[in-house]
C-alpha positions in Angstrom: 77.0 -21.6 -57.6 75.6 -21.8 -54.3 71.7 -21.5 -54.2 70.6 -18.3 -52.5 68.8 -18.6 -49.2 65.5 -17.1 -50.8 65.4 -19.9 -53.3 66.5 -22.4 -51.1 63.7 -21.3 -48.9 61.3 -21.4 -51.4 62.4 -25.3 -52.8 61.9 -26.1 -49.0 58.3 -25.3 -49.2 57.4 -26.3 -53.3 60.3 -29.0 -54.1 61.7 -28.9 -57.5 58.9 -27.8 -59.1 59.2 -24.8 -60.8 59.8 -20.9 -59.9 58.8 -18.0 -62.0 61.9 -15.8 -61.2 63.3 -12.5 -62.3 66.6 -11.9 -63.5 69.1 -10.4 -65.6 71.5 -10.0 -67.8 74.5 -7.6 -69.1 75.8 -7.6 -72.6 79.0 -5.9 -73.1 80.4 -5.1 -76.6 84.3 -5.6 -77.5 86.0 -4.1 -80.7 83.3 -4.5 -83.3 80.5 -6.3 -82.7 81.5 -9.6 -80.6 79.9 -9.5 -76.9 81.4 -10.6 -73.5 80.3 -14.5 -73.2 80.5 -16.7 -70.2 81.0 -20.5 -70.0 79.5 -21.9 -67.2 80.4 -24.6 -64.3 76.6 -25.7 -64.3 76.2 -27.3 -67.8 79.2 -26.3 -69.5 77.6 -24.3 -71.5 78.3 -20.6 -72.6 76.3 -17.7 -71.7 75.7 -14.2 -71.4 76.8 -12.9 -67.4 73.8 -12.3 -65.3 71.8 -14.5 -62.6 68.8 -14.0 -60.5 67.6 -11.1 -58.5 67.7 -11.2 -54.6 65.0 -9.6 -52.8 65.0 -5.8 -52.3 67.5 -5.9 -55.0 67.4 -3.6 -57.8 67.6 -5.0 -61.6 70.5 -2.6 -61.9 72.3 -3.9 -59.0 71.6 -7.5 -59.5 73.3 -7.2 -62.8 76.5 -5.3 -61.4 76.8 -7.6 -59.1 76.3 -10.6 -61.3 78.6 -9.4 -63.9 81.1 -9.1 -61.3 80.6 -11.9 -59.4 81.1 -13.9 -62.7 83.6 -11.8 -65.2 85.7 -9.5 -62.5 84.2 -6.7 -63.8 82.4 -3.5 -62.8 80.1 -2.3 -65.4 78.1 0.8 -66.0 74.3 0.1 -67.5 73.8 2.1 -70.6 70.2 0.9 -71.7 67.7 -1.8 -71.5 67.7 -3.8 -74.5 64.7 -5.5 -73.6 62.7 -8.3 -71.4 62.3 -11.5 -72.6 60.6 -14.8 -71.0 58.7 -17.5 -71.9 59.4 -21.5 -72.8 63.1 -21.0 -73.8 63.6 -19.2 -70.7 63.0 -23.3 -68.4 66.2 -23.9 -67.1 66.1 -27.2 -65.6 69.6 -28.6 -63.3 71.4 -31.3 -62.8 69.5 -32.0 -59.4 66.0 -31.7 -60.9 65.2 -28.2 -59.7 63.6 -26.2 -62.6 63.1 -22.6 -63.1 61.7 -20.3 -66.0 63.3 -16.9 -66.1 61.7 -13.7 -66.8 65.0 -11.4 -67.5 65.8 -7.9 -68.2 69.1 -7.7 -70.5 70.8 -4.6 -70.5 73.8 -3.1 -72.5 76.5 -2.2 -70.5 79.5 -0.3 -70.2 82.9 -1.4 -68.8 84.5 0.9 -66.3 87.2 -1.1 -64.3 88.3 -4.9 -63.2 90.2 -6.8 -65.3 88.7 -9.8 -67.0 88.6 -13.2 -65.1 89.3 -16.7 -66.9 87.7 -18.4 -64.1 85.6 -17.5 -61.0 83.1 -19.7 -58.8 80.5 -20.1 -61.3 82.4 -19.6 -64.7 85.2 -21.6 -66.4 85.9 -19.0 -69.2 84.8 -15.4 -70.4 85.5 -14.2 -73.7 84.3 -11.4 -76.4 82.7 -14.0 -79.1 81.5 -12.7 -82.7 78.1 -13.9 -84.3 79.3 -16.3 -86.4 81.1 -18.7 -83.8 78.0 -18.4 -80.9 75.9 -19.9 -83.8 78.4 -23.2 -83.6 78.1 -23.0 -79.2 76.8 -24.9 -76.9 73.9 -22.3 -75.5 70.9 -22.6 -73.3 67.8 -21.7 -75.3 67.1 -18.5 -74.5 70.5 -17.3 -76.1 69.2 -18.2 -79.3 66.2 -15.7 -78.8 68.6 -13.0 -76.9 71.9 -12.6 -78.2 70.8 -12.3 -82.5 68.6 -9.0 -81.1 71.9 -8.1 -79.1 74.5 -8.8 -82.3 72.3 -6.5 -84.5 72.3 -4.0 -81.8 69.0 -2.6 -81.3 68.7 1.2 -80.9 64.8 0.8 -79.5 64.3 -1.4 -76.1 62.9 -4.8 -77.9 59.4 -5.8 -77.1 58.5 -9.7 -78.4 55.3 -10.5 -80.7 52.2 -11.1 -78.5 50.2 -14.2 -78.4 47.7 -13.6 -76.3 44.2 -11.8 -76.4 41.1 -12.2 -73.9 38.9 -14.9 -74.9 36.2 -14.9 -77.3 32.6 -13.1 -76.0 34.5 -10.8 -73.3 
């Protein structure tokens, strides 16, 4: 996929080093408990649909658009599963850029389109149970996201903290 023009902007000014930015991500069940995976062009690797959010974009409509940018179809957000970030969210590409996601993943509904096998940024979409995305090639952060998503959560997920003020404050 093309790079937006606000991150293009932003390498212009900083290089490759890397950006803190938001995104998303839509989980879509099929028949039982498989979810809607992606395999994408960058990396060849599979994935859930979502991407960054533009500016004065809402979360919601970044990952409508997303999901339909990648998959063909329109979806309908049900709930907010949760936000994740952290290390395994360091995506680094081919040409050296790196970013670390902070991304809200929501469960979502589908309402119309019909499935893509292919589209600008993915080579393959397809409804995947648990048991063969353990045996994928996946970016890191799937391995934190999607086992929270397969055991479908009824509560939005909030992670375990680390962090605490320092000692004497």
């Amino acid at each position: 996929m093309a790079i937006s023009p606000y991150v293009a902007n932003l390498r212009a000014q900083i290089g490759r080093s890397r950006l803190l930015l938001p995104s998303v991500t839509a989980i879509m069940y099929g028949r039982g408990n498989d979810i809607l995976l992606v395999r994408q062009r960058d990396g060849d690797v599979w994935s859930t649909p979502g991407g960054a959010i533009e500016p004065d974009e809402t979360p919601v409509d970044a990952v409508l658009r997303e999901t339909w940018e990648e998959t063909g179809l329109v979806v309908k957000p049900i709930a907010l599963i949760g936000v994740f970030g952290g290390p395994k969210f360091v995506v680094r590409y081919a040409n050296g850029d790196e970013t670390q996601y902070v991304m809200s993943v929501f469960e979502c509904s589908i309402v119309a389109g019909e499935l893509a096998t292919s589209s600008d940024e993915v080579t393959d979409c397809r409804f995947i149970e648990e048991t063969e995305f353990e045996a994928l090639a996946v970016p890191a952060w799937t391995r934190e996201v999607l086992p929270i998503c397969y055991s479908r959560p009824h509560a939005p997920f909030i992670g375990a903290t680390s962090w605490s003020p320092p000692p004497g404050s």
